[in-house]
C-alpha positions in Angstrom: 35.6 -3.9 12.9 36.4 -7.1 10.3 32.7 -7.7 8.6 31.4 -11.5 8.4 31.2 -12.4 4.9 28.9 -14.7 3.4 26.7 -15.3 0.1 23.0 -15.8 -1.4 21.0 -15.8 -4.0 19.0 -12.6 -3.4 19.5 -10.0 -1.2 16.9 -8.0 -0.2 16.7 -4.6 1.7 13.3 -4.2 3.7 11.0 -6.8 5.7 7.6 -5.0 5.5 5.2 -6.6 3.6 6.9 -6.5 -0.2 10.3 -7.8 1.0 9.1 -10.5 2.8 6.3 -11.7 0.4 9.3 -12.0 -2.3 11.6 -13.9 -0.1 8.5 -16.1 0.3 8.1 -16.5 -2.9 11.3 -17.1 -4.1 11.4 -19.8 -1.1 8.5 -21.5 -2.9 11.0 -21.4 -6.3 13.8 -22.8 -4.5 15.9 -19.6 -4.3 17.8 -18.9 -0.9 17.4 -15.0 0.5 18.2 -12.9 3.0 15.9 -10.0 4.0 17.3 -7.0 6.1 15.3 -4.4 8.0 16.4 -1.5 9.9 13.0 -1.8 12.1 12.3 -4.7 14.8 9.6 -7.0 14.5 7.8 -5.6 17.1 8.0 -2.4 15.8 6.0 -3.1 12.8 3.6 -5.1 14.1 2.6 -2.1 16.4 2.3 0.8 13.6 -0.7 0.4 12.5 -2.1 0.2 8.8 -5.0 0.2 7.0 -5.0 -2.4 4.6 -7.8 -3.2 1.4 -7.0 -6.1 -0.6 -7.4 -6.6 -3.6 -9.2 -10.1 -4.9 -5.3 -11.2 -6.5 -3.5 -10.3 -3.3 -5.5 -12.6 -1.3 -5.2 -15.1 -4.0 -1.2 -14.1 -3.5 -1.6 -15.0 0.3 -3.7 -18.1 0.4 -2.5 -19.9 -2.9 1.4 -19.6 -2.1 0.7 -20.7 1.0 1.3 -17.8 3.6 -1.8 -18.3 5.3 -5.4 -18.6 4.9 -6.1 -16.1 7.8 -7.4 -13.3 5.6 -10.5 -15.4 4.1 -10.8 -16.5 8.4 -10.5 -13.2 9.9 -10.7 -10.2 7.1 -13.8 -9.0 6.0 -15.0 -9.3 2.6 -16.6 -6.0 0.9 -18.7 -6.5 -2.0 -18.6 -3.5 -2.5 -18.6 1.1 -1.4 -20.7 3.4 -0.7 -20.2 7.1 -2.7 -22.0 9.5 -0.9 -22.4 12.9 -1.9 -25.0 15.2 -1.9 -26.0 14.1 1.2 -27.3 10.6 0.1 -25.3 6.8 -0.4 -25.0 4.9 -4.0 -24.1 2.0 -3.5 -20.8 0.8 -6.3 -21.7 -3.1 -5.8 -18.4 -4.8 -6.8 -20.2 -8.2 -7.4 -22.7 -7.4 -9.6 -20.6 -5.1 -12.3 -17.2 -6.9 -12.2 -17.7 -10.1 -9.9 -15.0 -9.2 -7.5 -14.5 -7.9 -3.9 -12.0 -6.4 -1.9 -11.2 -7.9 1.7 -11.2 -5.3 4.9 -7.3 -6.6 6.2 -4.8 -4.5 8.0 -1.7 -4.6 6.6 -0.2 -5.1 10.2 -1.7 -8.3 9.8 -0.3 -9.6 6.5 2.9 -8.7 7.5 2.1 -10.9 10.4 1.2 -13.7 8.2 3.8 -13.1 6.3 6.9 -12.8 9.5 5.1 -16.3 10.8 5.7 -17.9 7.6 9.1 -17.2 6.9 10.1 -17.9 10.8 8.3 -21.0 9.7 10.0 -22.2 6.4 13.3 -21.6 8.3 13.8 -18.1 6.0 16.9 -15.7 7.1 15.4 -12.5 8.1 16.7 -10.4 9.9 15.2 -7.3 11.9 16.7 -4.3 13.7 20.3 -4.1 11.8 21.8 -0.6 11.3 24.0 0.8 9.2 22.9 -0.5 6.0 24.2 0.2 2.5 24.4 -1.5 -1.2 27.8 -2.2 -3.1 28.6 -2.5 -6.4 25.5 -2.8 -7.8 26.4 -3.1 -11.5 28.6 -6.1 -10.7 28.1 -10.0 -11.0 28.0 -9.9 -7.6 26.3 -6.8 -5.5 26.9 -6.4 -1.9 24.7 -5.9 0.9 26.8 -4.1 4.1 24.8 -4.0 7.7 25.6 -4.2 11.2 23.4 -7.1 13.0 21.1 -6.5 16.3 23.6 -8.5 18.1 26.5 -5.4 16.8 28.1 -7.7 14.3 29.2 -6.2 10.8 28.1 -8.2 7.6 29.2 -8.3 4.2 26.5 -10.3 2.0 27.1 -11.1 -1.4 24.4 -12.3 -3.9 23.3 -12.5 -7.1 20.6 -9.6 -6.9 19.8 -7.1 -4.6 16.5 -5.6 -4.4 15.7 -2.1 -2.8 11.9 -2.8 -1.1 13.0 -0.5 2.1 9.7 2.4 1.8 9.1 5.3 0.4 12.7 6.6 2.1 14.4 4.3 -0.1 18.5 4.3 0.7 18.6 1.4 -2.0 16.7 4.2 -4.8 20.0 6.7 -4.4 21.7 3.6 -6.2 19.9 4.2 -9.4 22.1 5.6 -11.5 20.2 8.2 -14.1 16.8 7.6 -12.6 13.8 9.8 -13.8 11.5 10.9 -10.5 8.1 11.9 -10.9 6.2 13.7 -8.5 2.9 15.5 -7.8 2.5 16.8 -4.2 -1.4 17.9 -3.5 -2.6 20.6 -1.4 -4.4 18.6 1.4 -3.8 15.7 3.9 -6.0 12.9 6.2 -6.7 13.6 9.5 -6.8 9.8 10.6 -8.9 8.3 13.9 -9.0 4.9 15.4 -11.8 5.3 17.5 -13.6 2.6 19.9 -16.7 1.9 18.5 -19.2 -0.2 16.4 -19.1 -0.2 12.8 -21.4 2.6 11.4 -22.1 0.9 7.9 -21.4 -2.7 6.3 -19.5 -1.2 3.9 -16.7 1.6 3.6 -18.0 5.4 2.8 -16.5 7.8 0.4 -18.0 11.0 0.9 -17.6 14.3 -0.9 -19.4 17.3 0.8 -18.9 20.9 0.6 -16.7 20.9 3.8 -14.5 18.2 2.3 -13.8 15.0 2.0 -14.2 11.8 4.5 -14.0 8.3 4.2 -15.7 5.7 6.6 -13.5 2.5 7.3 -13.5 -0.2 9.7 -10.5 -2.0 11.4 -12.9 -4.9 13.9 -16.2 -4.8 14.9 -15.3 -2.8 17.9 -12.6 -0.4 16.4 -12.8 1.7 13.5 -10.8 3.7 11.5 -12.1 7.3 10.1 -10.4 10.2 8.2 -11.3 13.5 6.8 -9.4 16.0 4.5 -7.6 18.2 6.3 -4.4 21.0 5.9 -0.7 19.6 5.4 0.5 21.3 7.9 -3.0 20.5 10.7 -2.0 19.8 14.6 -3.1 17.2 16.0 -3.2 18.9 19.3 -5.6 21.3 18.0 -8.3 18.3 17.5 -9.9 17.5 20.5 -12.8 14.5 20.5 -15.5 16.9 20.7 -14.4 18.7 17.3 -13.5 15.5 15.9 -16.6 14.0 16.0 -18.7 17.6 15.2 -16.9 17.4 11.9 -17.2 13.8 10.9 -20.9 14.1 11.2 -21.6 17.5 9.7 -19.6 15.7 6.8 -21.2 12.7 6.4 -25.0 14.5 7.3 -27.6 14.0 4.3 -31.4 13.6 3.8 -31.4 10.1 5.0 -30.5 11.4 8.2 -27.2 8.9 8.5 -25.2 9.5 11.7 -22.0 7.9 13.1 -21.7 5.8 15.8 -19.3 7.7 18.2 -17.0 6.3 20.5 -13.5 7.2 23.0 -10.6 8.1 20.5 -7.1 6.4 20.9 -5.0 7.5 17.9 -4.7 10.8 15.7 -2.7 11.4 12.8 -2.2 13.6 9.4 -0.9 11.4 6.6 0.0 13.7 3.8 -0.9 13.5 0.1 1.6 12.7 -2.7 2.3 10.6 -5.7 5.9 9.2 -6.7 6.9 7.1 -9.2 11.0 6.4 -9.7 12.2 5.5 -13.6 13.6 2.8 -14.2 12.6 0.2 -11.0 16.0 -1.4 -12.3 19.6 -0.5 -12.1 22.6 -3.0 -13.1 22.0 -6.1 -10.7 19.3 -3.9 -8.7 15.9 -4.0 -8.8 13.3 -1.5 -6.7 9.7 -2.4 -5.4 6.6 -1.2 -3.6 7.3 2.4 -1.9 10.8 2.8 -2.9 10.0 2.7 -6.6 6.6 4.5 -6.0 3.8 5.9 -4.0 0.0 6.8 -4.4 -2.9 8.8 -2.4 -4.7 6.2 -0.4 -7.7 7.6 -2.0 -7.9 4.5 -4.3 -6.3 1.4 -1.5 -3.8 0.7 -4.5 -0.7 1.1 -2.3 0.3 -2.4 -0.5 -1.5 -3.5 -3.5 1.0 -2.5 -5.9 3.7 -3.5 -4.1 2.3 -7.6 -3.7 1.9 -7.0 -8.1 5.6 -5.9 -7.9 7.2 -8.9 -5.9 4.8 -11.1 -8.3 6.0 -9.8 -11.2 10.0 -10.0 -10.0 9.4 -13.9 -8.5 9.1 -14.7 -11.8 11.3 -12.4 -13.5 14.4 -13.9 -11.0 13.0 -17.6 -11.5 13.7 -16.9 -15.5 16.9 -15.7 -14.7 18.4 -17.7 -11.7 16.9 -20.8 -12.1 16.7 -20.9 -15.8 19.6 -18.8 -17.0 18.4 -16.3 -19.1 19.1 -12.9 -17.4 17.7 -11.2 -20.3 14.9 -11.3 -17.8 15.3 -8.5 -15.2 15.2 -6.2 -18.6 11.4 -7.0 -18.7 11.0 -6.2 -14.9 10.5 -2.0 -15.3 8.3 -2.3 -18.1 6.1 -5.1 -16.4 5.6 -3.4 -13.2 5.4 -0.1 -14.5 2.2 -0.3 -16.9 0.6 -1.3 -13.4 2.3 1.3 -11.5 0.8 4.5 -13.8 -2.6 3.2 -14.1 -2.8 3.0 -10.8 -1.5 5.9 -10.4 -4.6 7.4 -12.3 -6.9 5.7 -10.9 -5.4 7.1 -7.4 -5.7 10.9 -9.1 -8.7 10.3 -10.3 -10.2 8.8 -7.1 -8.7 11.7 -4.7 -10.0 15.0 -7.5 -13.3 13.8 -8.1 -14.1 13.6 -4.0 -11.8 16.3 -2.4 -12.4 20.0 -1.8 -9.8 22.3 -3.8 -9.4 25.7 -2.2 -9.2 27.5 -5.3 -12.1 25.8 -7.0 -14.3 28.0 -8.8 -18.4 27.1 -8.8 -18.1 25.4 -12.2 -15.3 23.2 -11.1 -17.6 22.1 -8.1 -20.3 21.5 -10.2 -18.3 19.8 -12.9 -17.4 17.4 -9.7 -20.7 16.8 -8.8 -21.6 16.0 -12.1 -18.6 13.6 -12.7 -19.6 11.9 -9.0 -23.4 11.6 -10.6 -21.9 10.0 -13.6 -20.1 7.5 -11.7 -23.2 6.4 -9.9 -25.8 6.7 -12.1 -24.3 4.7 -15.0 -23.5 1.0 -15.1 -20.4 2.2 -17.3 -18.6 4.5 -15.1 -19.6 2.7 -12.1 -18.2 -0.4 -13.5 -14.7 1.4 -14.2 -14.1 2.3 -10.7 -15.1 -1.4 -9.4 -12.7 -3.0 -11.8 -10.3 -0.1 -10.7 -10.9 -0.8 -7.1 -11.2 -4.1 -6.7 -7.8 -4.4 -8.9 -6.8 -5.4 -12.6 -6.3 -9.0 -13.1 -3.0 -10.0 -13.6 -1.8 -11.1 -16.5 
């Protein structure tokens, strides 16, 4: 079949939340894109997400002019609760680094972001197949896809960039890339459950059974998880057990207990960290999940990926707009000084609250003792809310 060929300035592979937030951006510069995604609209506005931002990605959102929605409908959080030992410290955001995070799914700013580019006339285009990347070390890279309608496309452009998720096609177009990897031993057993919230703010908890965390999606649905096997079957989690281990989890002295209510969605995310060397190759450039991933343990993920697309706007402003294409070399470096220190604060979040089967008693206690350092000095606590409530960008 003869392929439709036409040109842009960008071409960009993935219309989740990183994909489209650069084609925004790049709008805003006065650089023409087109975005590809192999999913349909619909279908991502129906998987679900959690989603904490970060005080700079809702700057991103508002002050580019996406939408103001998140300040309307998220939730700010001034801060978490660490509980362990059967009793809550509270880690107040505010009052140690002046910041907060905002409770915001990221089904929703992918929402925001879809409506604003339907709205600023952008060419996006969902639920194409057959997708690949051409000749990416040329002057001008190709994007190959097959449209919703059935109609092949050849797109040629100035840059492409890979921002398709962690099972990156565009990444296998890295020529002599370095892949680093750490897999862990445990996974989340994730709920969305009908009920109230059962605190104001989101629970960490560490307790000899394991690990759980506390969310919230609305004030009548919440979202709950709890460390769990790899390789745990749904199936073999009915509400009752569900709910029996949730609360012997989150049990203490101050006699907390969760508000229960009818269970509509189970899953096991899996644990692993990923981070591909360098984020650039020729006329290619990687972002969000197809350069790298992190435990959820420390909400950095859709983070990192907004602090990707910021970094590249600017890098492919200098060198479109401007000329000087000496400025995709700064791109890896940029993004990647974020990338690892999240990264560490991701490993350090996930080992100082999960269980380790082969811990011995001084490697519990050693936890305990980290967790009690943590909340009992202004210091540590103060690293994890800069860490949590995200570096500011430079």
């Amino acid at each position: 079949m003869p392929r439709t060929v036409s040109s842009t300035t960008v071409g960009i592979v993935g219309g989740g939340p990183a994909g489209l937030m650069l084609s925004h951006l790049l709008h805003v510069a006065g650089i023409e894109s087109v975005v590809i995604d192999l999913r349909t609209r619909d279908e991502i506005e129906h998987t679900h997400r959690a989603g904490i931002l970060e005080r700079d990605s809702v700057r991103l959102l508002v002050e580019s002019g996406v939408s103001d929605r998140v300040l309307r409908e998220g939730h700010e959080h001034s801060g978490i609760d660490l509980r362990f030992g059967g009793v809550s410290h509270r880690i107040d955001f505010q009052g140690l680094v002046g910041a907060s995070t905002w409770l915001y799914p990221q089904t929703d700013v992918f929402v925001d972001l879809a409506d604003a580019r339907l709205r600023d006339g952008g060419d996006v285009r969902f639920g194409v197949t057959e997708t690949s990347v051409v000749d990416v070390t040329s002057d001008r890279p190709g994007l190959l896809f097959t449209d919703a309608d059935g109609v092949a496309h050849e797109v040629r452009c100035d840059v492409l960039v890979g921002a398709d998720g962690s099972r990156s096609m565009t990444r296998l177009s890295v020529a002599g890339r370095k892949e680093y990897f750490r897999q862990y031993p445990f996974a989340w057993f994730g709920i969305l459950c009908e009920a109230p919230p059962s605190a104001p703010l989101l629970i960490y908890t560490r307790s000899d059974r394991g690990f759980a965390l506390i969310s919230q999606r609305t004030d009548r649905v919440q979202r709950m998880y709890f460390q769990c096997s790899p390789e745990e079957a749904v199936d073999d989690w009915p509400e009752d057990r569900i709910w029996s281990e949730l609360q012997a989890r989150l049990a203490g002295e101050d006699g907390f207990t969760l508000k229960e209510g009818r269970i509509f969605e189970k899953t096991v995310l899996p644990f692993r960290s990923y981070v591909c060397e360098p984020m650039r190759h020729g006329n290619l450039l990687l972002a969000g999940d197809a350069a790298h991933t992190v435990p959820p343990t420390g909400a950095k993920g859709l983070n990192l990926a907004l602090a990707d697309v910021r970094v590249l706007a600017e890098v492919l402003e200098r060198a479109l707009r401007k000329n000087d294409r000496s400025a995709l070399d700064d791109y890896t470096e940029r993004a990647l000084a974020r990338v690892w220190r999240a990264q560490h604060f991701s490993y350090w979040m996930t080992t100082m609250l999960h269980s380790i089967e082969e811990s011995s008693d001084f490697d519990v206690r050693r936890q305990l003792g980290e967790l009690d350092a943590v909340a009992g000095s202004r210091a540590g606590a103060t690293y994890l809310a800069e860490g949590y409530t995200g570096w500011p960008h430079g």
